[in-house]
N, C-alpha and C positions, 0 to 999 in steps of 0.2 A: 588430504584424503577425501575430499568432496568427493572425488568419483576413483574409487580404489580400481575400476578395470583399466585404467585410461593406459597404467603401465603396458598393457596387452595389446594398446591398439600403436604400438608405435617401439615392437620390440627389436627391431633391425636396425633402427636411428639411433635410437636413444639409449640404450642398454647393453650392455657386455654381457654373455650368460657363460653360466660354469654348472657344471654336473659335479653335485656334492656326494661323498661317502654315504651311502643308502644304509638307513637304520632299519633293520629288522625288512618288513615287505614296501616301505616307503623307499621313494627314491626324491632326490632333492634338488631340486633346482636354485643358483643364485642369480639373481636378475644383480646386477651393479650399474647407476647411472655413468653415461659417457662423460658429460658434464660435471666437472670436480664442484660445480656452484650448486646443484641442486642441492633441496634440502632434505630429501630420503637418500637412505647411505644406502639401501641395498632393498630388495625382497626378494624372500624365501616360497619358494613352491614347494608343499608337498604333493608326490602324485603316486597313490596306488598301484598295485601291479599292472590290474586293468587298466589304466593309462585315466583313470578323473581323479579329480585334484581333491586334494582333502582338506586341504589350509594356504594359508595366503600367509605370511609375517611380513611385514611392513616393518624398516627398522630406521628411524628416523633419530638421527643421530645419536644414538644409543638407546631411544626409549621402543622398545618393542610393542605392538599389537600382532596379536595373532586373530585372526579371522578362521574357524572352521566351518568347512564345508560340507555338510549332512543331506544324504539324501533323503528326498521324500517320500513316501508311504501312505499313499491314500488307504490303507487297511487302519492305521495311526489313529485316522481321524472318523472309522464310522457311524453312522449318523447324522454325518454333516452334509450340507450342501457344499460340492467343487465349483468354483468356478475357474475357468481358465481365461485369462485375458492376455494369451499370446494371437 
């Protein structure tokens, strides 16, 4: 998990995807490696109505992380100085 996007940049080679049963306004993506040797068993996309992603679950051979995804609100934060370093 050094670089948890890396699943994203290699999803046509490397990955099997399945459309899971949508909970509530989420809908569900399973990423499953092609490779039986790797050592993450699957991740889980959730992604909103509006199509952004809300969580990431990374499931490594049984031990789950889930990563959520929150957007930002510079209203959140003011007073502060932004900087953007894109």
């Amino acid at each position: 998990l050094g670089n948890p996007t890396r699943a994203f940049d290699f999803l046509d080679d490397a990955f099997r995807s399945e459309l899971l049963p949508s909970e509530g306004e989420v809908r569900r993506l399973r990423l499953t490696p092609v490779d039986k040797g790797a050592a993450m068993s699957s991740i889980t996309v959730d992604v909103a109505a509006d199509g952004s992603p809300r969580a990431v679950i990374y499931d490594l051979d049984g031990e789950r992380m889930r990563i959520e995804i929150r957007r930002f609100d510079a209203a959140d934060y003011a007073g502060y100085e932004l900087i953007d370093f894109r």
